[in-house]
N, C-alpha and C positions, 0 to 999 in steps of 0.2 A: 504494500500500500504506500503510497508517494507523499511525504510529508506535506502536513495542511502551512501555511505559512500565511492563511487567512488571521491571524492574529499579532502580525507584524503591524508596526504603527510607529509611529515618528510621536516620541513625546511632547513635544512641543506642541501639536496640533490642536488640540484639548484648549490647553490653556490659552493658546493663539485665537481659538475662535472666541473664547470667553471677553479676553481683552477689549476684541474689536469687540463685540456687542457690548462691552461695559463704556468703551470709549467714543461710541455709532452718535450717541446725542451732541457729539462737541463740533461732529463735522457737518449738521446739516444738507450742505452741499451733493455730498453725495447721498447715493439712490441705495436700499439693502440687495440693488443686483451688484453693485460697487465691492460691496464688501468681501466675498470670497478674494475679489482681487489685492484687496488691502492683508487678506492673507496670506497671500501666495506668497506677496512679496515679504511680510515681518519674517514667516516663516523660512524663504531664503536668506533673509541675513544672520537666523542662527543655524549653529553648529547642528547636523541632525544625530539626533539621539534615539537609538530605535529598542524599543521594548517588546515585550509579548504582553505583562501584564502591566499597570500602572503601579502596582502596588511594588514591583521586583526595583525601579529605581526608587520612588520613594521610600522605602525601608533605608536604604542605603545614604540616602540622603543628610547630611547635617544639616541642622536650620540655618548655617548662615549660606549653606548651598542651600535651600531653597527659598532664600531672600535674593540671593542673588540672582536666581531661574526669573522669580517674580519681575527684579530690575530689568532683566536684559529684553528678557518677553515684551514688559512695557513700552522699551525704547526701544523695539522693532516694530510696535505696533504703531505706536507715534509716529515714526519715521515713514512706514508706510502709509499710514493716513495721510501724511503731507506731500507724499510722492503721489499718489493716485490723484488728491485734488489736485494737484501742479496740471498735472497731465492732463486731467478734465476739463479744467480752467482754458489749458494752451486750445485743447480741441474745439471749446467753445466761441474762442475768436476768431476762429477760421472760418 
């Protein structure tokens, strides 16, 4: 039987989409079909970190590594919200 790998996942994902929906009211501007894209990109600017369960790195985790998860997450989500609007903005004046 051929190993299932249906439980690969990128840690980051989770938390990335959380962000953007905690952060979705500051940009008005953009549309919530925008937002996958504001994930794509927070999510490329961090390191991928891949899990089977959520629970196998958190166990592992010290708080001040997962304070720091929290910072980096943020300032990739910030950053991509400001890139996506950039972008929407420039397409708008065309």
């Amino acid at each position: 039987m051929p190993a299932d790998f249906h439980t690969l996942r990128n840690y980051y994902e989770r938390q990335v989409i959380e962000c953007v929906t905690d952060h979705s009211p500051n940009y008005p501007m953009l549309t919530d079909e925008q937002h996958p894209d504001v994930a794509c990109v927070a999510l490329n600017r961090l390191p991928p970190r891949y899990i089977r369960h959520e629970v196998d790195l958190a166990f592992y985790l010290t708080e001040k590594e997962r304070i720091e998860n929290e910072r980096v997450v943020d300032e990739a989500v910030r950053y991509a919200f400001e890139f996506v609007q950039a972008r929407f903005a420039m397409r708008a004046r065309r």
